[in-house]
Every structure is written in structure tokens, then in C-alpha cells.
C-alpha positions as CSV (number, residue, x, y, z in Angstrom):
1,X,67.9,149.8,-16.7
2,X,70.4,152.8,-16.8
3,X,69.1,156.4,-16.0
4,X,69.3,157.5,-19.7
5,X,66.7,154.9,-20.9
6,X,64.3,154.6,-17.8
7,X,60.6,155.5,-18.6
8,X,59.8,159.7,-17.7
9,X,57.3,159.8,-14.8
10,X,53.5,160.5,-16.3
11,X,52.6,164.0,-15.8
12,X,48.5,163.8,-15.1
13,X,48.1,167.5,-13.7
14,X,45.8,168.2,-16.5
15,X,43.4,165.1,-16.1
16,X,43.7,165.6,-12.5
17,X,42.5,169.1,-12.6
18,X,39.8,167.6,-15.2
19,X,38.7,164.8,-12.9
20,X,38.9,166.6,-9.9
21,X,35.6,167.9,-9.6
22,X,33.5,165.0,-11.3
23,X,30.5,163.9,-8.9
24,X,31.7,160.5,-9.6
25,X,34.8,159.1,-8.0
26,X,37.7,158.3,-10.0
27,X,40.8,156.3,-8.7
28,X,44.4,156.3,-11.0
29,X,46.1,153.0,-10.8
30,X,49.3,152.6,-12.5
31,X,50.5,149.4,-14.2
32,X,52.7,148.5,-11.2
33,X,49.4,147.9,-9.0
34,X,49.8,151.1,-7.0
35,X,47.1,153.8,-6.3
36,X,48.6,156.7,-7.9
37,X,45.7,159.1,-6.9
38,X,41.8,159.3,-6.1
39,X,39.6,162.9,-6.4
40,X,37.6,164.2,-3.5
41,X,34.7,162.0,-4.7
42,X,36.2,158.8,-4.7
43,X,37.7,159.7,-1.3
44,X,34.2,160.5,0.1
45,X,32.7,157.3,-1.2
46,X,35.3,155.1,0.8
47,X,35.3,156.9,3.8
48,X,38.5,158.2,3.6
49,X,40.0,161.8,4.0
50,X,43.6,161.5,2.7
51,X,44.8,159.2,-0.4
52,X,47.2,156.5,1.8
53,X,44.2,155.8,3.6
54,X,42.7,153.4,0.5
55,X,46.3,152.0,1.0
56,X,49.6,152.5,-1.4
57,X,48.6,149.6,-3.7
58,X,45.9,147.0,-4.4
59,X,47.1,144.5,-2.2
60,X,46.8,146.9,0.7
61,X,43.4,148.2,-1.0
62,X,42.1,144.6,-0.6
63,X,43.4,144.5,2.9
64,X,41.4,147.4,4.1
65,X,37.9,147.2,2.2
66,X,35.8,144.1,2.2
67,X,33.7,143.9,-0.8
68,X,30.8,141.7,-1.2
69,X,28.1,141.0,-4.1
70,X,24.6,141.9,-3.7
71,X,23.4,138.2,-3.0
72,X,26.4,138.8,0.2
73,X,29.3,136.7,-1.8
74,X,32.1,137.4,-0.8
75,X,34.3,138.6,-3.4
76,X,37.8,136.7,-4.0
77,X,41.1,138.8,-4.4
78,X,41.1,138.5,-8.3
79,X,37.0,139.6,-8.5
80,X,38.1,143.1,-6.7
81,X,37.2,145.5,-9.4
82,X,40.9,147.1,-9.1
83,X,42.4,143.8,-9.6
84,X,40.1,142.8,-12.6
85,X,41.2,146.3,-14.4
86,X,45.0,145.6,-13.5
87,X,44.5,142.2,-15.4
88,X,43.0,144.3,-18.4
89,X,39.6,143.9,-18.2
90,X,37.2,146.3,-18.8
91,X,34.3,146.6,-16.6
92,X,31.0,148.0,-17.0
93,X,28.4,148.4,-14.2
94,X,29.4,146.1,-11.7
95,X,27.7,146.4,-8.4
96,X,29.7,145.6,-5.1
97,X,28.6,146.5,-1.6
98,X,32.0,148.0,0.6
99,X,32.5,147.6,4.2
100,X,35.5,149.1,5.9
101,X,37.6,146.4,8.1
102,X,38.3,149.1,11.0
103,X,34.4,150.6,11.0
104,X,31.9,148.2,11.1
105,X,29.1,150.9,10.6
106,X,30.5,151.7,7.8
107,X,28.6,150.5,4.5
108,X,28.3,151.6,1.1
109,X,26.9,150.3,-2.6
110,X,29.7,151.4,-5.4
111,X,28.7,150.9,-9.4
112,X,32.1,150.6,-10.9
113,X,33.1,150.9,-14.6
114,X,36.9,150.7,-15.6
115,X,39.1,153.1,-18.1
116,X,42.7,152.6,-19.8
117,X,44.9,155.3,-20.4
118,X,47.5,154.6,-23.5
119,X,50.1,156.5,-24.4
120,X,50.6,157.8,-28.5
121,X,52.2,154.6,-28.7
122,X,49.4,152.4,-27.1
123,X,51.3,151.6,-24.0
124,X,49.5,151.7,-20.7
125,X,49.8,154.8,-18.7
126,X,46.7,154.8,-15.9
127,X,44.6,152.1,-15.3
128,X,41.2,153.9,-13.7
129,X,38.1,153.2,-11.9
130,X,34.9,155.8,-12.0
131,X,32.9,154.6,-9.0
132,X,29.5,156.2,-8.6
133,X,27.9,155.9,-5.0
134,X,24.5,154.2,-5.5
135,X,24.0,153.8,-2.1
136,X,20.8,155.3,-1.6
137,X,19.5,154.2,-5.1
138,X,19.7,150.6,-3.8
139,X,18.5,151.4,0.1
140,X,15.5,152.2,-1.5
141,X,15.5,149.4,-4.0
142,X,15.7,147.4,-1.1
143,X,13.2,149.2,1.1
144,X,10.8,149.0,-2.1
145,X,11.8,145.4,-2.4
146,X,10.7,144.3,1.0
147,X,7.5,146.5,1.6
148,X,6.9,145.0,-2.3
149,X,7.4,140.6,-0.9
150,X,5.8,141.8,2.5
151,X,2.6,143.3,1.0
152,X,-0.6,140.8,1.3
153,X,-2.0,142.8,-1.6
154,X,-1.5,140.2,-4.9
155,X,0.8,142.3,-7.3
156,X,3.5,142.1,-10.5
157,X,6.2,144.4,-11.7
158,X,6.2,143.9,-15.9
159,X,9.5,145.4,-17.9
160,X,8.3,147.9,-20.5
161,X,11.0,147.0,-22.9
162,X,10.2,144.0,-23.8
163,X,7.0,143.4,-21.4
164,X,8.2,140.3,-19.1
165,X,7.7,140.0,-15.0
166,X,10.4,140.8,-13.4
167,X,9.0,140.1,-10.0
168,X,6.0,139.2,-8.3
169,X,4.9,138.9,-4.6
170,X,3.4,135.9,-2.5
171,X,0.4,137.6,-2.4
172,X,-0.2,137.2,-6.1
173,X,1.3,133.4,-5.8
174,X,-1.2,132.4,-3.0
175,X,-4.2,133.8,-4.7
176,X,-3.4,132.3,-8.3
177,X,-1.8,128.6,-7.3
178,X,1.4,130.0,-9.7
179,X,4.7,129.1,-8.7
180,X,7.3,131.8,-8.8
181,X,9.3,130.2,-11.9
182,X,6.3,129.7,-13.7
183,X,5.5,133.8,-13.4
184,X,9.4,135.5,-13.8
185,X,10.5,136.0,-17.1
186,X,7.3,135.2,-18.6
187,X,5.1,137.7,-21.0
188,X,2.2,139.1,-20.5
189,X,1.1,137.1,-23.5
190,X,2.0,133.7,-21.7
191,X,0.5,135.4,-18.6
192,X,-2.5,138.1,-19.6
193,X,-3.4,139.9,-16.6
194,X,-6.1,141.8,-18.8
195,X,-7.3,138.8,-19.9
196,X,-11.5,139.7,-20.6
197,X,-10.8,142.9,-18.6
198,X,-13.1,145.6,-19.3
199,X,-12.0,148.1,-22.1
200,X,-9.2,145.6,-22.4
201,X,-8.0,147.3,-26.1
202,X,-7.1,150.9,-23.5
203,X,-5.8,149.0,-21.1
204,X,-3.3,147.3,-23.1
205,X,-2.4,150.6,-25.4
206,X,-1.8,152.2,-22.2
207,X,0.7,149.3,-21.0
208,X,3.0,150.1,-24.4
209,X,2.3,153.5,-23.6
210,X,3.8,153.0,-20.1
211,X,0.7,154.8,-18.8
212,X,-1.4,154.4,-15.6
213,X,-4.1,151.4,-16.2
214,X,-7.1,152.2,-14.2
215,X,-8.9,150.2,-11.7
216,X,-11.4,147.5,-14.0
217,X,-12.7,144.2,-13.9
218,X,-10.7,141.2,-15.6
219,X,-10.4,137.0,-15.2
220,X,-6.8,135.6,-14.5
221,X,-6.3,132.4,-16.1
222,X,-4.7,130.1,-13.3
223,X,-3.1,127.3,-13.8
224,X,-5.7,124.7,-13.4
225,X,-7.1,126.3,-16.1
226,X,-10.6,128.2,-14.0
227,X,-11.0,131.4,-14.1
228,X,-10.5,134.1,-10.8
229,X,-12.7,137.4,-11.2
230,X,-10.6,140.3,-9.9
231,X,-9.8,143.7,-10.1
232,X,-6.7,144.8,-11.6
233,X,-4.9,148.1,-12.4
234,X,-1.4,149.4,-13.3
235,X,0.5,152.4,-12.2
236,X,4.2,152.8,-14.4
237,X,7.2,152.7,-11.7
238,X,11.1,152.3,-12.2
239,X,12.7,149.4,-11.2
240,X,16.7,149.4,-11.4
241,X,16.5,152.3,-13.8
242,X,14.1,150.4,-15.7
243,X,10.9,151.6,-16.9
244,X,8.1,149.2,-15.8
245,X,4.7,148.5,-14.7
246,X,3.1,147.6,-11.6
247,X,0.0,145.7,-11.4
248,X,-2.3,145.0,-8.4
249,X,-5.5,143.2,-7.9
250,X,-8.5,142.6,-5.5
251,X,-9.9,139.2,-5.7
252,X,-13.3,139.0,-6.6
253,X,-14.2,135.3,-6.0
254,X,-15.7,136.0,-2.8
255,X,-17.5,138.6,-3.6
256,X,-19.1,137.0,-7.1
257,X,-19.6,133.8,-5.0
258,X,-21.7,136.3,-2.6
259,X,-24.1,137.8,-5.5
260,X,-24.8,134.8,-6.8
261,X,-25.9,133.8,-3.7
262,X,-27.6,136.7,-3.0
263,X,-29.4,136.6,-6.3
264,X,-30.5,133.5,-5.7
265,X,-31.4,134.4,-2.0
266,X,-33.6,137.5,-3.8
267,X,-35.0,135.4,-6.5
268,X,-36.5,132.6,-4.1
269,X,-37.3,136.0,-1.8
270,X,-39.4,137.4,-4.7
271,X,-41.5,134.4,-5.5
272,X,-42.8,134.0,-1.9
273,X,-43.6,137.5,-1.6
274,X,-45.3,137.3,-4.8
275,X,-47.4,133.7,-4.1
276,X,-47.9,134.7,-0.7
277,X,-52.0,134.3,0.6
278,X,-51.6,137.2,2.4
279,X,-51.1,141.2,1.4
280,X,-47.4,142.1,2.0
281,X,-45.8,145.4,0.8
282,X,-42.2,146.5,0.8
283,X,-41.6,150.2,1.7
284,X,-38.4,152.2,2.0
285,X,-37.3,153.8,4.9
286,X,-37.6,155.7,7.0
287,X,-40.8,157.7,4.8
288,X,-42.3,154.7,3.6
289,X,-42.5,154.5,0.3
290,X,-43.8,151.9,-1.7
291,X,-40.8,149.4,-3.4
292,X,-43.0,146.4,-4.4
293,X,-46.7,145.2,-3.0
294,X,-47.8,141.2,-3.7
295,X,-51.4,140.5,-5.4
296,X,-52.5,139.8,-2.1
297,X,-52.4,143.4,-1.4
298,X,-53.7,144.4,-5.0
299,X,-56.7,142.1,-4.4
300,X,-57.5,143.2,-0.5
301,X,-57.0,146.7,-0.8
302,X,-57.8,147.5,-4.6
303,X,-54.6,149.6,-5.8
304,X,-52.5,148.8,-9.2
305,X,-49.3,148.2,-8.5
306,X,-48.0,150.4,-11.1
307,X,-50.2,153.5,-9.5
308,X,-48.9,153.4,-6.3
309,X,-45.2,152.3,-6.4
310,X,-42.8,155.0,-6.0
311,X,-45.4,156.8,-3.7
312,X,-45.3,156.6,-0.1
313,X,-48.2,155.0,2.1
314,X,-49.5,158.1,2.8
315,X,-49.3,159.7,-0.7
316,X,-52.4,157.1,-1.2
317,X,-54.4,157.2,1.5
318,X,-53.7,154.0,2.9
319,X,-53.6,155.1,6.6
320,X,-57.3,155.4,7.9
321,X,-56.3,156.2,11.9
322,X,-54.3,159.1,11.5
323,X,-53.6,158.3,15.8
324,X,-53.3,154.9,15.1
325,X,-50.6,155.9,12.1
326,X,-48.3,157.7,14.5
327,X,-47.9,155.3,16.8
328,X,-47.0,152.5,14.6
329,X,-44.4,155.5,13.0
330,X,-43.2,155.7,16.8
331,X,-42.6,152.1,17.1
332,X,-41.2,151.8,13.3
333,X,-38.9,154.2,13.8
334,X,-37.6,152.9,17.2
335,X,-37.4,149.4,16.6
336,X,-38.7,148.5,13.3
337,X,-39.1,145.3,13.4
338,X,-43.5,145.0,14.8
339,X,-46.0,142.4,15.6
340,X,-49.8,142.4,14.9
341,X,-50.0,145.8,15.2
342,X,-54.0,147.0,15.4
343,X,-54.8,149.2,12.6
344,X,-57.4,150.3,9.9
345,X,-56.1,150.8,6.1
346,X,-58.4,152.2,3.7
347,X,-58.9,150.9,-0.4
348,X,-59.0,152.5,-3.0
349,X,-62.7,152.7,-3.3
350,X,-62.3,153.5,0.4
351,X,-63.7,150.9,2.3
352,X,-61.9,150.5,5.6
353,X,-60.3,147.0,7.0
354,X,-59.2,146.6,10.4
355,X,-55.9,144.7,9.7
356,X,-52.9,143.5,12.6
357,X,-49.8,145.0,10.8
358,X,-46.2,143.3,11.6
359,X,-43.1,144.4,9.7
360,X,-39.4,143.3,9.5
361,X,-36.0,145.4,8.5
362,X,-34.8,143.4,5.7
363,X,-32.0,145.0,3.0
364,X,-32.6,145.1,-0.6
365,X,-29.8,146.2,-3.3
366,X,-28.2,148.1,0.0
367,X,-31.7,150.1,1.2
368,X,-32.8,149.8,4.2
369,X,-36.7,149.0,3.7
370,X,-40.0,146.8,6.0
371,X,-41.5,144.1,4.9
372,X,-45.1,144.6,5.6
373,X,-47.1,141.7,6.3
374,X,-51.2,142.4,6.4
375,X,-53.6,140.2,8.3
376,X,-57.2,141.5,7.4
377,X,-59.6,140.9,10.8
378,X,-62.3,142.7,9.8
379,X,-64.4,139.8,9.8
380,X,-63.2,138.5,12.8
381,X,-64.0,142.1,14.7
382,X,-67.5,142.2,13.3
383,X,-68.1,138.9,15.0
384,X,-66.8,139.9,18.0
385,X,-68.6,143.5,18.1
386,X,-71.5,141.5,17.0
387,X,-71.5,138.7,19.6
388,X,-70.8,141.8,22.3
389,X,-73.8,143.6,21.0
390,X,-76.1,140.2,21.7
391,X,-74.6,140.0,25.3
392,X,-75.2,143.4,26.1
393,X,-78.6,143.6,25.0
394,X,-79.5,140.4,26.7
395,X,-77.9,142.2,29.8
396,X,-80.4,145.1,30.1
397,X,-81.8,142.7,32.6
398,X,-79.2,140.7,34.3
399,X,-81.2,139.7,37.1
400,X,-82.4,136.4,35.9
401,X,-78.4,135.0,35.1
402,X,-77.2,132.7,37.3
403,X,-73.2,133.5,38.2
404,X,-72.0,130.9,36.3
405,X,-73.5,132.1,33.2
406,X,-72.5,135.7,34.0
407,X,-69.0,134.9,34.1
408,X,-68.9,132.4,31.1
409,X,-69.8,135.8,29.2
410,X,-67.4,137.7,30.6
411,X,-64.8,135.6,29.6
412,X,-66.6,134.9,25.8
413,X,-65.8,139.1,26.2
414,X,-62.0,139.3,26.9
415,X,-60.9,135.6,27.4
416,X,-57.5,137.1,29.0
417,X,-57.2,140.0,30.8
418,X,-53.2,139.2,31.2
419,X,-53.5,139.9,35.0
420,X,-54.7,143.8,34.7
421,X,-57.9,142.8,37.0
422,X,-56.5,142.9,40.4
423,X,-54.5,146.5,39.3
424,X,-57.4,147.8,38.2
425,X,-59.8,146.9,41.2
426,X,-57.1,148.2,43.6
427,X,-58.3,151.9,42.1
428,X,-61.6,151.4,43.3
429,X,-62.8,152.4,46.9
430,X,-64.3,149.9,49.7
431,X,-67.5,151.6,49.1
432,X,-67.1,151.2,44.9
433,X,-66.5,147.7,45.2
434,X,-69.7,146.9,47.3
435,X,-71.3,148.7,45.0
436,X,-70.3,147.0,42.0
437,X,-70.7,144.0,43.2
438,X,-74.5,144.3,43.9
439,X,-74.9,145.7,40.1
440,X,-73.2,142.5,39.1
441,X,-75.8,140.4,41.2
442,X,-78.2,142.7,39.2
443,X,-79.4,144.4,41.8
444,X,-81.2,148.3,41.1
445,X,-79.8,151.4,42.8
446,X,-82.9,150.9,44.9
447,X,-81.9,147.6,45.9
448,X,-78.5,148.8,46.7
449,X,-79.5,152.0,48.6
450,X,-81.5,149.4,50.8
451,X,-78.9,147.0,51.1
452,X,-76.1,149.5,52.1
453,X,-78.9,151.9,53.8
454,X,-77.8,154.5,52.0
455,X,-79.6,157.6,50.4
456,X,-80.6,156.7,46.2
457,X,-78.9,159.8,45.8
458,X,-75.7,158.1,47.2
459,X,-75.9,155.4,45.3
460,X,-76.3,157.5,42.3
461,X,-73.2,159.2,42.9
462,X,-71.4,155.9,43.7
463,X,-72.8,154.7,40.1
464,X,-71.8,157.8,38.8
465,X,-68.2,157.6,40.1
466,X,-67.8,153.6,39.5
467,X,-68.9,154.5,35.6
468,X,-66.1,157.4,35.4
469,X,-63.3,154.7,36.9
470,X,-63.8,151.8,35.3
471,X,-64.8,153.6,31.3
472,X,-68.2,152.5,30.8
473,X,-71.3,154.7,30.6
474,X,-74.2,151.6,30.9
475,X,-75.2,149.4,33.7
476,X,-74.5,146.0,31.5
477,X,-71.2,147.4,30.2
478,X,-70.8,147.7,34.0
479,X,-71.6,144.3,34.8
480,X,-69.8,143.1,32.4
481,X,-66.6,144.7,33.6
482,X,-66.8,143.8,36.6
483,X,-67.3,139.6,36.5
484,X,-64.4,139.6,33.7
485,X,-62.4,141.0,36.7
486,X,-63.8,138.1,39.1
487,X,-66.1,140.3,40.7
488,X,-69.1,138.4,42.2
489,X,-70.1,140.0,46.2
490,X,-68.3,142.7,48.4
């Protein structure tokens, strides 16, 4: 070809000066596969400072940048972006990650789309390539990615525009049974996630809506075809410049598994407390107020349930010791759980019953509350005070007992004295001991005073003294004290 019909170089100063300043980069390449020139951006982008540096044509372009697909294929020398738009096709959106051969820290994420410049007569002038840097778009994509599969919380990601998953995580896939083919691509019809969820019409305008879903209860249908209780709720996200929804869930099976239980546990709790023989209440803590009494305690102590629950113990007047009522307080609110505890309660009519109390800390709908169980020994003390009252008044006199008898009435007395005895003789003098012995032989002071050749009024001080020691204020209660303890000569 001569000089006079050879083709006039292209003047592009005017797109340059057009292009020059875009945010995205844009690279010239004329038909005869050389890089004719590159703006600032697209410079940037590649790690390059000067235009040869991206090389004089695509061959050398190829040669310097390595270019890889997303799933880290490498890309043959016809998939290069600049080679597809030399061979005339137009690209849109095609993702490629770029790694420099002479920096290996060097690594960047291009979206590339292709342009062709024609002439008036529709010949090609510029072949061109805008490259926008998505770079950090996709280092968070990935981050999100990861942290999303990594996340032991079950959860989906739903596409608003046309309401299919688009991914799910392992945790979702181990607490269903699904497969991951049987969840991607599928609806949320084929897959309802607010299948019999509560206000499931709101929950499912605000998935159209592509609004937040609140936390509420629903059943996923699994594959076997049982139900799973769980707790589900959506917050909108953007996925790949998508809009979509994310949905989470607690699983619930445990949890239902454990209030039926419970229920059960309460229900079978509630009939022995209600059959039980003897009166037990149940009384929040820590100001004891009545939560439910058995007709045990209705019958023994003559108060309606319905008067009395809701009030605490002492709102009624069940407490007939106020002493006696703060000490079992003391030990209540120390270490709650009490056995046979010795106190009087008072009726309704206000009769009083010597009861042993014993309680137990036992939780009810989250409350910490006692159980209270009631054994009435009034009957049982009468007997005893009763039987006491016969030995004592037989004792007025004790000097016709034989020692054997004397000490088979003791024990009737206290049968156990847990080995106090010897601790509480020790307090006694030499000269108390003697002298207590002789009263238990049932000798008089005037006896004794002979015995010990001491004045009466000695031994009347001794008495006196002994009485104050040991708690007792008569000469039987004496005696009796005293062979309970083993006494029998000093």
C-alpha cells in the first residue's frame, strides 16, 4: 500500500480528554492487537505507572498479567478479556482475578465490559475495555462468605427478585437433614421457612417488602416429613448487588422436648402434693408467701385455700412462736433446705399444734419457692408431757425406788441424750456432784448434811447452786436429771 492510499492515523485527543478522568479504567486497543493507550484509572488498577508497562500489545499483555476465574481457573490465551474483544466479542460483566508475574503480592478483582469504536463508515477504529476495580466489593463478599459457611448458627440467604436460596450454611443442613442441592435454587414455596410461624401473613408481606422479619416461632418441614419447632427471623442484606434476605433460626426441639417433660414432671408433682396425707404448702421466697397449700393443710389447720393464697405466712397468723419463727427464718434463709424443725402454728380458729416443719428449695415456672412439709405432734407431746407429769409426781418421794427403776425413768424421759451427759457433769463441782448424787438416792438435805457433815445451811446452798446449773427448780426434776446423765453415788 502506497503513501497516497494508506489509512490516516486516528486522532482520539477528544475521547482521551473525555475518558481521562472516568473512575473506571478504560484501555484503547486498536485492530492490530496493540495497546494504544490506558487512563490513569486503568493504570492504577494494574499496578502500573506508565502505559508500556501493560506491555505494547496483547501478546505481551498476556505475558505480564496472569488472570484467573473466581473458582481459580486459569484463563487460556483466547479467554483473556483483551483477546475475546479483539475477536469481536462483546463482553459484559466478566469477573477475572489479576496477578502480576514480577509481584507476587500483587492481587486484584477486575469486572470488565468491552466497547467498539466504528468509524462513519462502520469500520473498526478502537477496540476498548472499561475495567472497574471490584476488589474490595469481592474481599468482603468473601469475608461475608466464609464467616456466613463457618457460622454454627443454622441460616439461608433468599433472592428478592424472584425469592429462591441462593446459599445456605452447614449449620442449617445439620439441623434439617437437607442436602445442599436439595435447598439452592429452590423457593420458599418448595421450602417455607415460615411454615405455621406466628403472624405468618406479616411475616411473609414483609419478605416481598424486603423488610426486616422479626424474631417468631415457626415448624420447618424436613425432609422426613416431621416437624422441627424453631425460631426464625430475617434481616434484608445484599448479596452480589443483589437484594436479598437472610434468615436465621434457633432450634427449639430441645427446648419443647424439655417443657413437655417438665409439664409432665409438674403434673405428676401436683397430684402428690395434692393426695398427700400430710399438710404441705408451697411459699415463695424469700417472704414466704403462700403459692399453693394441699387439703392436708386445709383440714389440719382450718384455712380456705382461696383466703389465704397470695398472702404470706405471717399475713395469717400462722406463726404461733414469734422466737421460734425467727430462727427457722435464720436457717431458711441460710440454707433452705430444713428437717423436723420444732414449731407451733396456729388455725384459723386459733387452736395451736406443735408441728416438726422440714422444707425443700424446689423451682416452679422459674421462682424460687419451699415446699413445706407439716408433721402435726401434738398428740404425741401431750403423751410425753403427760407421761412426765405421772413420773414426776410419783417422784415427790423417790426414796422407795430401787436404781433400776430410777434409771428405766430417766431414759422413758429423754431416751438419748446424744452424749451431752458427761459435758454437762464436767460443769458441776466435786462437792455438786456428791450432792447430787445423794438427792438421786433420795436422800433429804438433812440426810445429806449428815452424810457430808456439813451445816443444812450448806447443803441448802449446794441445792440451791446444783438447781441454778443444771435448769430445774424441783427436787424430782433434780433427780431426774441427774440418773438420765448416769448419775447414781459420788
Amino acid at each position: 500500500m502506497n503513501a497516497t492510499t494508506a489509512k490516516p492515523p486516528v486522532d482520539r485527543r477528544q475521547l482521551q480528554q473525555i475518558i481521562a478522568g472516568l473512575t473506571e479504567g478504560i484501555l484503547l486497543i486498536d485492530p492490530d492487537r496493540s495497546i494504544a493507550w490506558a487512563n490513569d484509572t486503568a493504570l492504577a488498577i494494574h499496578g502500573c505507572a506508565q502505559l508500556d508497562e501493560l506491555g505494547a500489545n496483547a501478546a505481551q499483555y498476556r505475558k505480564k498479567f496472569v488472570l484467573t476465574y473466581r473458582n481459580n481457573h486459569r484463563l487460556a490465551a483466547k479467554q483473556y478479556p483483551i483477546e475475546r474483544v479483539l475477536a469481536g466479542e462483546q463482553l459484559r460483566d466478566v469477573v477475572v482475578e489479576v496477578r502480576r508475574v514480577d509481584d507476587e503480592d500483587f492481587h486484584r478483582v477486575h469486572q470488565v465490559r468491552s466497547l467498539i469504536l466504528t468509524d462513519a463508515a462502520g469500520a473498526v477504529e478502537s477496540l476498548v475495555l472499561v475495567i472497574q476495580d471490584v476488589t474490595k466489593r469481592f474481599s468482603a463478599e468473601e469475608r461475608f462468605e466464609k464467616a456466613f459457611s463457618a457460622n454454627p448458627a443454622p441460616a439461608l440467604i433468599c433472592r428478592l427478585s424472584d425469592l429462591r436460596y441462593i446459599k445456605v450454611n452447614q449449620g442449617f443442613l445439620e439441623m434439617t437433614g437437607y442436602e445442599r442441592d436439595a435447598i439452592i435454587e429452590r423457593s420458599t414455596y418448595e421450602v417455607d421457612v415460615l411454615e405455621k410461624a406466628e403472624n405468618r401473613d406479616e411475616a411473609i408481606q414483609n419478605l416481598k417488602e424486603g423488610r426486616t422479619i422479626g424474631q417468631r416461632e415457626a415448624v420447618l418441614r424436613l425432609p422426613s416429613g416431621d416437624g422441627k419447632f424453631v425460631i426464625v427471623a430475617g434481616q434484608p442484606i445484599e448479596v452480589s448487588e443483589e437484594d436479598c434476605m437472610l434468615f436465621t433460626f434457633i432450634d427449639l426441639e430441645a427446648r419443647k422436648k424439655a417443657e413437655v417433660s417438665l409439664g409432665q414432671s409438674e403434673e405428676r408433682f401436683s397430684k402428690a402434693f395434692r393426695l398427700a396425707p400430710m399438710p404441705m404448702m408451697v411459699c415463695a421466697l424469700p417472704e414466704l408467701r403462700l403459692i399453693e397449700v394441699n387439703a392436708a393443710f386445709v383440714a389440719a389447720t382450718g384455712y380456705a385455700a382461696e383466703d389465704i393464697l397470695g398472702k404470706t405466712t405471717s399475713d395469717i397468723g400462722l406463726w404461733k412462736d414469734a422466737k421460734a419463727y425467727r430462727e427457722f427464718r435464720s436457717r431458711l434463709d441460710t440454707q433452705q433446705d430444713i428437717r423436723n424443725f420444732d414449731i407451733p402454728l396456729r388455725t384459723r380458729e386459733g387452736a395451736i399444734i406443735d408441728c416438726l416443719l422440714s422444707t425443700e428449695a424446689v423451682k416452679i415456672q422459674d421462682e424460687t419457692c419451699a415446699l413445706c412439709v407439716i408433721q402435726d405432734i401434738t398428740e404425741r407431746k401431750r403423751s410425753e408431757l403427760d407421761l412426765i407429769a405421772a413420773i414426776e409426781a410419783v417422784m415427790q418421794d423417790t426414796s422407795w425406788f430401787g436404781r433400776t427403776v430410777m434409771e428405766k425413768l430417766a431414759q422413758i424421759r429423754h431416751p438419748h441424750d446424744g452424749g451431752k451427759s458427761q459435758g454437762e457433769l464436767g460443769s458441776l463441782t466435786p462437792r455438786e456432784k456428791e450432792v447430787l448424787g445423794l438427792i438421786c438416792k433420795g436422800h433429804s438435805d438433812a440426810d445429806i448434811a449428815a452424810i457430808l457433815k456439813l451445816s443444812r445451811n450448806t447443803v441448802r446452798n449446794h441445792v440451791s447452786t446444783l438447781y441454778g446449773k443444771i435448769g430445774v427448780n424441783r427436787r424430782s426434776a433434780a433427780v431426774v436429771w441427774g440418773r438420765e446423765r448416769g448419775v447414781i453415788s459420788y
